[in-house]
N, C-alpha and C positions, 0 to 999 in steps of 0.2 A: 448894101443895106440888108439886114437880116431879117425880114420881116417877118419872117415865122416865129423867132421868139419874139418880139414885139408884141405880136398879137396872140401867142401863150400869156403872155405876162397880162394885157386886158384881160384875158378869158377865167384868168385867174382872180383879178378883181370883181369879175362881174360875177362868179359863182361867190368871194367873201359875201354879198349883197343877197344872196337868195332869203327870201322871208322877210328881207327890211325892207322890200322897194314897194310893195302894192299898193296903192292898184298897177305902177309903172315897171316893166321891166328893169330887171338889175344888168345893165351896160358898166363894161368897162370900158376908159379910153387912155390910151398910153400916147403921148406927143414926144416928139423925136425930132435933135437936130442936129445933125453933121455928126448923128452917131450917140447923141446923148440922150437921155431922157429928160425934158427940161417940164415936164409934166404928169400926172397921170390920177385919176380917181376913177369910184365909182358911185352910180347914183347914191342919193343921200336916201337916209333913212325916211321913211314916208313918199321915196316917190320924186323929193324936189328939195335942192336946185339938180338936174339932170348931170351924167357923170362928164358929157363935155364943156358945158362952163366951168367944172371945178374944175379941168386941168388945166382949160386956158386960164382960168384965174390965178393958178402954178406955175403955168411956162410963161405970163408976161410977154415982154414984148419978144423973146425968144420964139413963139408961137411961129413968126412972121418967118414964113420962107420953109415952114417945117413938116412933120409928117403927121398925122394923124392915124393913131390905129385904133377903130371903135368896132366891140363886137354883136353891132346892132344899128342898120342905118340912123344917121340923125335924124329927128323930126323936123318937118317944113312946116308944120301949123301953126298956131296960137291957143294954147291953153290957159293955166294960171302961168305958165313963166314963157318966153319967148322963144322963138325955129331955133332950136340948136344950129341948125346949117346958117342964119344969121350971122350967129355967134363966130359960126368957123372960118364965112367969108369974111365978116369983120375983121377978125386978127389974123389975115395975110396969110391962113393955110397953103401952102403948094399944092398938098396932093393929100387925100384921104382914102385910107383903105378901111373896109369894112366887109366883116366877114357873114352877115346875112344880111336878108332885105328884112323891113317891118314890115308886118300884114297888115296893120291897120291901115282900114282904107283913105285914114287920111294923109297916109305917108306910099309904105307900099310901091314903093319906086320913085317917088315925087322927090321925095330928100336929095335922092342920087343926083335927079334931072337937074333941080336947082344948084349943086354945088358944080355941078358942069356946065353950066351954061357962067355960072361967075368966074369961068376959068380954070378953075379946079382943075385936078388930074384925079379921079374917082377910080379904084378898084374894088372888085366886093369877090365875095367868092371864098375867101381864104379860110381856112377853118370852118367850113360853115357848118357842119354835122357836129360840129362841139357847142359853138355857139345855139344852134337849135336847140341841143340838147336841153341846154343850161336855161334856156328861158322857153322850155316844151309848154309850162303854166299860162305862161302871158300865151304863147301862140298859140293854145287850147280855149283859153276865155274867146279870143279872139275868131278865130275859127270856128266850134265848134259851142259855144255859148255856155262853158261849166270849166270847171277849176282840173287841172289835172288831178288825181285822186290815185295815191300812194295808200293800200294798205298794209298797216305793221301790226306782224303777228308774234308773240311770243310762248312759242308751246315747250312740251317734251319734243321726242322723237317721232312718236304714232298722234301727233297733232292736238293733246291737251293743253288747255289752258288752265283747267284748276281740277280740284280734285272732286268727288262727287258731293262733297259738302262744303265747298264754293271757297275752298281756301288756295289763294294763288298767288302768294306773295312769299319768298320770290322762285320763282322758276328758273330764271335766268339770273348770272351772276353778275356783279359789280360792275367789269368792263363792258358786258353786253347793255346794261343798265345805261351807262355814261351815253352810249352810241346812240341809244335810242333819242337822248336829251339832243343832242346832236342833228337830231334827225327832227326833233320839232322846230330846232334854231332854221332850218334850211325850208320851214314851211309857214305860209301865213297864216293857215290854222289849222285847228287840231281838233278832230271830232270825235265824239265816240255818242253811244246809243245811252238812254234815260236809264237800263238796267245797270250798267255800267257807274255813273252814277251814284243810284241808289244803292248799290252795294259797295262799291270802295270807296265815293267820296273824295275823286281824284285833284288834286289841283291843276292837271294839266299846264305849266308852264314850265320852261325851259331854263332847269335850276344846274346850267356852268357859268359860274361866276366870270361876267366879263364879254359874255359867248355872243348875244343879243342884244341890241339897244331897244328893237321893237318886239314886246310882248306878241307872241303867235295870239289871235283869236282863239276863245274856246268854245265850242261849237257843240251843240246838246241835240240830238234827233229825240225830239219830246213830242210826242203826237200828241199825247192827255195833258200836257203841263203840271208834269206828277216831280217836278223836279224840287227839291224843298228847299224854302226859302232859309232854311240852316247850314245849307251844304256846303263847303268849301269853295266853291265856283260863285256861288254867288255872293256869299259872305267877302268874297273879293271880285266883283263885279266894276266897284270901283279902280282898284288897281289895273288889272288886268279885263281888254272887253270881252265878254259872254255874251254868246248870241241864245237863245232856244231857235229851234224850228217846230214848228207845231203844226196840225193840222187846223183848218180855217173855222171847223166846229167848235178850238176849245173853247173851255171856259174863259169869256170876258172879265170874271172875278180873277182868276188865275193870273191871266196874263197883267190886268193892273197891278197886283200883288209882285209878281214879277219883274217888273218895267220899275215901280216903285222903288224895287232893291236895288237897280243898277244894271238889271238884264234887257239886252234887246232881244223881244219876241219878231219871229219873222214867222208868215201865216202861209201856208200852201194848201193844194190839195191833197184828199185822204189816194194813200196808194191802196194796192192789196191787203197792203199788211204796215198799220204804222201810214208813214207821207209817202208822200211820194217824191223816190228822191231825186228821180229827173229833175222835178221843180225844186229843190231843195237844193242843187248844184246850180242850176241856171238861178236863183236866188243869190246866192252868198257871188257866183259872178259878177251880179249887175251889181255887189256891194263893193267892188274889186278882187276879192280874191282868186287869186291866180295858181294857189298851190294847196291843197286839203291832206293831212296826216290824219288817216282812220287808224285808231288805237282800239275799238273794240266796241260792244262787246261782237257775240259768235251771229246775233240775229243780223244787225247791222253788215255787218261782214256779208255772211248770206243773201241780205237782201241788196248787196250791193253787186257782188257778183251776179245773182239772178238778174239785175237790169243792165251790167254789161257795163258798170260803170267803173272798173277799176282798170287802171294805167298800169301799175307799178306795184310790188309786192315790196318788204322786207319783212322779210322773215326769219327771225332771232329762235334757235333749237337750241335747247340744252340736251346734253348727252344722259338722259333718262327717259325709262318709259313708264306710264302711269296705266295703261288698260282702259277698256273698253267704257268705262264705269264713269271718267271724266268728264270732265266739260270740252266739248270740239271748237277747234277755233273756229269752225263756220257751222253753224246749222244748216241741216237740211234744206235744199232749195230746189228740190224736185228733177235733180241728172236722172234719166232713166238712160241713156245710152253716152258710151264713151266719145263718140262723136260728138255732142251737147257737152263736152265738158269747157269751162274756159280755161285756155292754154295761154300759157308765158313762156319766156325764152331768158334762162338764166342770164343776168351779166357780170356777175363778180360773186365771189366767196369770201368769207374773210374771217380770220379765226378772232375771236375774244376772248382771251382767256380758255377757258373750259367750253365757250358752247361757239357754236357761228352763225355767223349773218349771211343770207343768201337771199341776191338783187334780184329781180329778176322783173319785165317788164312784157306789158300784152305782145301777144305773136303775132304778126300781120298779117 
């Protein structure tokens, strides 16, 4: 048995899945028999039917006597659809391997306990550092009560993003452009700050034909509810959903004005500066989301950094410098000592064309 590509090949469906599954992790599961692949999916779009019924619903009666490779324990609850581990002892599984445990504490070892006590043959363990990886969102909400939060930044070289009379379009070329579209497909939504906004007027959705079946959320940090009811994001509020986050003081006129066009206002408290966006992550969690794309603007950014709430960088440079004169990808946020700085730990580089993308993710 090969099991190691077996459970590449889930690992592989279960990252196609990232940004379609939420609130549910994106599982792959590959079923195997005497060598074959007589199955394999990943969760559906929205969360449900989960990705081990749809393979059993593939491999048929094949299932019986076969292997199961899922890169996320089954569930043993009852939610809106039924225990996946039902499902597996139903159709006559031999032996299931699974290469992390689920944190939720209504699973959380429970799944494994249950497929071995129906006789199961259970291994877990294999992959597991990939499989974390790949659903770090789900086990961030879960754990830790806020959405993993990816900032992408697109500057020159010396860190601008526009020039001093606020023109930024485009900095970065074609391919790094495309990647970026790429990068909202793999997230459940996409946020950027009100100035942002009000200056470009963004649409925020993820335009590769084909790429997504689930529109990313578009996500507004609006402390004042200054966001107009003209703007691109809400003028399609319908199509695609738009949340504001506001603080709890705005205006009640505003937010009906809002809610009316097709946006959901969500209310927090006032931070320092703007929400607070502790509460504004633990918000959009308990809405499901499991993965946040910060596109801008430089206050956001800053104020996100200063509360320690960034996971992951992308960071897109083109090969130009703009001076001192610019707009900085992050404002000011008070480092007075190099020790106080927040540090990442590169993991990939990648050329685009003329400029590159460089991963890079908090240091532990």
């Amino acid at each position: 048995m090969d099991d190691l590509s077996h459970m590449r090949a889930a690992l592989a469906l279960a990252r196609r899945g990232l940004g379609n599954a939420w609130p549910n992790p994106s599982v792959g599961c590959v079923i195997v028999r005497d060598g074959r692949v007589v199955g394999r999916a990943v969760t559906a779009p929205g969360g449900r039917p989960h990705a081990e019924p749809l393979a059993l619903a593939m491999a048929g009666e094949a299932a019986r006597g076969a292997t199961a490779y899922v890169t996320l324990e089954p569930c043993c609850h009852h939610g809106r659809t039924p225990p996946c581990t039902d499902a597996l002892i139903a159709a006559g599984l031999a032996r299931v391997v699974i290469a992390t445990r689920d944190p939720d504490p209504r699973v959380n070892g429970a799944g494994i306990v249950r497929l071995r006590a129906a006789g199961i043959v259970v291994e877990e363990g294999l992959l597991a550092s990939e499989a974390e990886d790949i659903n770090a969102g789900f086990f961030s909400r879960v754990r830790r009560g806020r959405p993993l939060v990816t900032l992408k930044l697109a500057s020159t070289l010396d860190g601008r993003i526009a020039t001093h009379s606020g023109e930024s379009r485009w900095i970065t070329g074609e391919p790094a452009r495309r990647m970026a579209h790429a990068l909202r497909g793999r997230h459940d939504a996409v946020m950027v700050g009100v100035g942002t906004v009000l200056t470009d007027d963004p649409d925020l959705t993820c335009r590769l034909p084909g790429y997504k079946p689930v529109s990313p959320v578009r996500v507004v940090a609006d402390s004042h509810l200054r966001t107009r009811l003209t703007c691109r994001l809400i003028a399609s509020a319908a199509q695609a959903p738009t949340w504001l986050v506001a603080r709890d003081t705005a205006s009640p006129e505003r937010r009906r004005a809002l809610e009316a066009a097709g946006a959901g206002v969500i209310t927090v408290a006032a931070g320092t500066i703007g929400i607070n966006l502790e509460a504004a992550m633990a918000a959009l969690a308990d809405r499901g989301i499991t993965r946040v794309l910060v596109e801008g603007g430089a206050q956001l950014a800053a104020a996100l950094l200063r509360a320690d709430l960034v996971d992951r960088i992308a960071w897109f440079h083109a090969p130009t410098v703009m001076g001192g004169d610019g707009w900085p990808a992050a404002q000011a946020f008070g480092t007075d000592r190099l020790a106080a700085m927040p540090r990442f730990v590169r993991t990939s580089a990648t050329e685009l064309g003329e400029d590159m993308l460089t991963e890079l993710r908090r240091a532990a």
